[in-house]
C-alpha positions in Angstrom: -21.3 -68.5 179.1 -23.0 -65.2 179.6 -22.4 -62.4 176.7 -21.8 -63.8 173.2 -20.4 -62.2 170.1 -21.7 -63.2 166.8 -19.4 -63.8 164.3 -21.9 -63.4 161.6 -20.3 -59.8 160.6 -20.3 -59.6 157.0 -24.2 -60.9 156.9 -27.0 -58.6 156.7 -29.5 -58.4 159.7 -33.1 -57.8 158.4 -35.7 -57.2 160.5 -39.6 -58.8 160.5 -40.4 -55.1 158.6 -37.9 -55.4 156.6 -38.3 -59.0 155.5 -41.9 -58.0 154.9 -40.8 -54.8 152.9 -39.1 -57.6 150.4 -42.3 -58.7 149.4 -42.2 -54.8 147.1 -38.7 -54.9 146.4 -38.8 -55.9 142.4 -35.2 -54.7 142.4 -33.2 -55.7 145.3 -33.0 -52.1 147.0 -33.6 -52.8 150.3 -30.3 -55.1 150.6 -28.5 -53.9 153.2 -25.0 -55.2 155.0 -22.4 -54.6 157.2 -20.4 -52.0 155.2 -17.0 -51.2 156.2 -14.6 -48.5 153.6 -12.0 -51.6 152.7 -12.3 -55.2 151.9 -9.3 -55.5 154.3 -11.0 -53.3 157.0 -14.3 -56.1 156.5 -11.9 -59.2 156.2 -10.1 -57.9 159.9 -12.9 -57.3 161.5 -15.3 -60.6 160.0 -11.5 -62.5 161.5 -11.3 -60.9 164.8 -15.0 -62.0 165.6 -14.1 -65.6 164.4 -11.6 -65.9 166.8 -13.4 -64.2 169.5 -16.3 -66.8 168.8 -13.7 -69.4 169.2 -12.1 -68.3 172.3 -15.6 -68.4 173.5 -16.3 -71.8 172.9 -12.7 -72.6 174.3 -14.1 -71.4 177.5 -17.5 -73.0 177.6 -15.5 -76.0 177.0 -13.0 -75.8 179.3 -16.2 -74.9 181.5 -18.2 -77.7 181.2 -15.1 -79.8 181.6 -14.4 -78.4 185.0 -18.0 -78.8 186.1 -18.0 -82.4 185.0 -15.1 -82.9 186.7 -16.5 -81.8 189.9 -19.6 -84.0 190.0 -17.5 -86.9 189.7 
């Protein structure tokens, strides 16, 4: 349950600057997102850290099974 991987690839990640910076932006400039040179290339990646995520919660599952199992 220690490191996690986001699978929130294809979503921008403002910062509290940033999001205060929108206040100015009339025009939608400061938008910014994971960019990557294929929609392919983004669709690969934005799967691969889906199923990462879900091996993830696999584990903590079968983790929390195991220690439920013992206290019993």
């Amino acid at each position: 349950m220690g490191n996690k991987v986001k699978s929130d690839f294809l979503f921008a990640q403002p910062s509290f600057a940033s999001g205060a910076a929108r206040v100015f932006d009339l025009f939608g400039q400061f938008d910014e997102y994971n960019i990557s040179d294929t929609t392919a290339e983004a669709d690969t990646k934005a799967i691969a850290a889906d199923w990462i995520v879900v091996g993830q919660d696999m584990s903590d599952a079968i983790e929390q099974n195991e220690s439920e199992m013992q206290a019993t």
